[in-house]
C-alpha positions in Angstrom: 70.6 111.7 132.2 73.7 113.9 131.3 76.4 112.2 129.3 79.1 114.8 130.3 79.8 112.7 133.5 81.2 109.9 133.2 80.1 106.8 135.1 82.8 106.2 137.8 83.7 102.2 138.7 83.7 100.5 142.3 87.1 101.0 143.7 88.9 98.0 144.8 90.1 96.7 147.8 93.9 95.7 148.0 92.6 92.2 147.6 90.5 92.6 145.3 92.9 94.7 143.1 95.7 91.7 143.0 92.5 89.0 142.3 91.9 91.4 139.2 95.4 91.5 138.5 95.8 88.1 138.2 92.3 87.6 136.0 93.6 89.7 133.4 97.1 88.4 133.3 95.3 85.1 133.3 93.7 86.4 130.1 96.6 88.5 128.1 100.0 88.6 128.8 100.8 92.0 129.8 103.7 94.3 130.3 104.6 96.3 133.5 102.7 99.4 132.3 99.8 98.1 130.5 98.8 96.7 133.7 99.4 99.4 135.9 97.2 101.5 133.3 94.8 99.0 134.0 94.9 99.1 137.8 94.4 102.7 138.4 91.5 103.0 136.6 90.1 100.6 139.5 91.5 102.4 142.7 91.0 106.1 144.1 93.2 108.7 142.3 95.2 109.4 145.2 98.3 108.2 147.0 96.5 105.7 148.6 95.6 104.0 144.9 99.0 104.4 143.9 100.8 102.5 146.6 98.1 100.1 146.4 98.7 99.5 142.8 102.7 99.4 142.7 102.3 97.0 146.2 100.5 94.7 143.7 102.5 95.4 140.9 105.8 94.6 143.1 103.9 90.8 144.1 103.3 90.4 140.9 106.7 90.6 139.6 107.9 88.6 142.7 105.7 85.8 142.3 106.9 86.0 138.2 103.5 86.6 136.3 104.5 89.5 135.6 108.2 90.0 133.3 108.7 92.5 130.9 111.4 90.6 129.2 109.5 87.5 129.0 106.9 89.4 127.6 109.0 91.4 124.8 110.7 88.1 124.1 107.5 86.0 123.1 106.3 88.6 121.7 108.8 89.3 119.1 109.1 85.9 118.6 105.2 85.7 117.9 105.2 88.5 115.0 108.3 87.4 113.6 107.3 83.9 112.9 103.4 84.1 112.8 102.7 87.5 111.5 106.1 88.1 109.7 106.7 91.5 110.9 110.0 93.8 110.3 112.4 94.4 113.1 111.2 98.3 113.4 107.1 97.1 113.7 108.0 95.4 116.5 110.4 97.1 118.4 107.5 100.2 117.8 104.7 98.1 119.3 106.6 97.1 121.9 107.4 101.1 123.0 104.0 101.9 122.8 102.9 99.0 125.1 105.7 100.5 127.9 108.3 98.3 127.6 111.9 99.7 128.3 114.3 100.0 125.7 117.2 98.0 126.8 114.4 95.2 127.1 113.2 95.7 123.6 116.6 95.5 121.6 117.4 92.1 123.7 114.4 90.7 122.4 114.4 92.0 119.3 118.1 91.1 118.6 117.1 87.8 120.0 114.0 86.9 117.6 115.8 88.8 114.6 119.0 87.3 114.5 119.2 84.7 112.1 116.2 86.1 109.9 116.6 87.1 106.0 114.4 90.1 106.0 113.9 90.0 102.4 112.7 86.7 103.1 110.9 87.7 105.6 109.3 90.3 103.7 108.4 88.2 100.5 106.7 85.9 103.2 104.7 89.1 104.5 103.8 89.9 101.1 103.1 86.1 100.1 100.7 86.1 103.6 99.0 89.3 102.4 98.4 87.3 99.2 100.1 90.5 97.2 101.2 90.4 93.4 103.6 92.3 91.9 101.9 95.6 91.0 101.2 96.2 87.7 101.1 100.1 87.7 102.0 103.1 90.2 99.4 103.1 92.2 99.5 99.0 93.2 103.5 100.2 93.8 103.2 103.0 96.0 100.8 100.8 98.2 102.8 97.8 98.2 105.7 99.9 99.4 103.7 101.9 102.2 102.2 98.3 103.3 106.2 97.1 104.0 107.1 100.6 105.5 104.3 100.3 107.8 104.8 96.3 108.6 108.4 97.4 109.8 111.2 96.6 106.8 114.1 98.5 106.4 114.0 100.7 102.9 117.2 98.9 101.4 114.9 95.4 101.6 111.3 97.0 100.7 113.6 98.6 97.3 115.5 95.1 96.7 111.7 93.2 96.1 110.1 96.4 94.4 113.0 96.1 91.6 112.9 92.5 91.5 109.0 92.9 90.4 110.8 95.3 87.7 109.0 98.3 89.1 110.2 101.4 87.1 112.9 103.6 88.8 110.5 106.7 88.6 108.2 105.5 90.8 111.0 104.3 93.4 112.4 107.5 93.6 109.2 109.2 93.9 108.5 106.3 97.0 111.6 107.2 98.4 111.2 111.1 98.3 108.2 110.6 100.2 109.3 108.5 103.0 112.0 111.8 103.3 109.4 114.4 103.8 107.8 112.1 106.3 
């Protein structure tokens, strides 16, 4: 057996495409373009798969299972409160799941707008069940876990001093989120 071709799935009838539409939705919550990602890996590659897919895509959204906004609205609510995320983590998740910009920055504004995110942030590192760093190296990865959960570089600074982390190492931190 050759591994070089990959094994190709049953293609769906129209039917059958919206029954598996609404299974996965019934599963995960999905936007707009994670689902039609979804779909045409189960029709032909043609025009015929692609009407087919938007057809279901269009009853979807007309029936309302399927809502971007909705969807970018719980969803920054749920890693603002539960997983304590920054502003920019989410609003980059939410690109890469397809969502349209406009979309993102209602929801966003929406979740964010009455959050401390230094508060926020001492939360994430409290959830993390981070220290205060005791030398460079503890420093540097505190500040790259913050970056990376989504907090602006004025907060991530503001908590680094308050742990009394020397200014060498801040500027250093900071000269490398430049050549990034």
């Amino acid at each position: 057996m050759s591994f070089s071709r990959a094994k190709r799935r049953r293609t769906l009838t129209d039917v059958e495409l919206y029954d598996y539409a609404v299974g996965s939705l019934a599963r995960k919550m999905r936007t707009v373009a994670e689902l039609k990602r979804l779909l045409r890996l189960r029709v032909e590659p043609n025009e015929d798969g692609s009407l087919a897919v938007e057809a279901v895509i269009a009853k979807l959204k007309e029936q309302k299972y399927l809502n971007d906004s909705r969807y970018a609205a719980s969803y920054s609510q749920y890693r603002q409160s539960n997983e304590k995320f920054g502003r920019r983590r989410v609003i980059t998740d939410l690109k890469a799941k397809g969502v349209h910009g406009e979309i993102i920055q209602e929801a966003v504004n929406a979740a964010y707008e009455d959050v401390n995110e230094e508060k926020l942030a001492r939360q994430f590192l409290e959830r993390k069940r981070l220290k205060k760093p005791q030398n460079q190296r503890e420093s540097a990865r505190v500040f790259r876990m913050l970056v990376r959960a989504g907090f602006s570089m004025g907060t991530i600074f503001k908590i680094l001093k308050h742990w009394d982390v020397d200014e060498e190492v801040l500027t250093a931190l900071s000269s490398e989120t430049e050549t990034e």
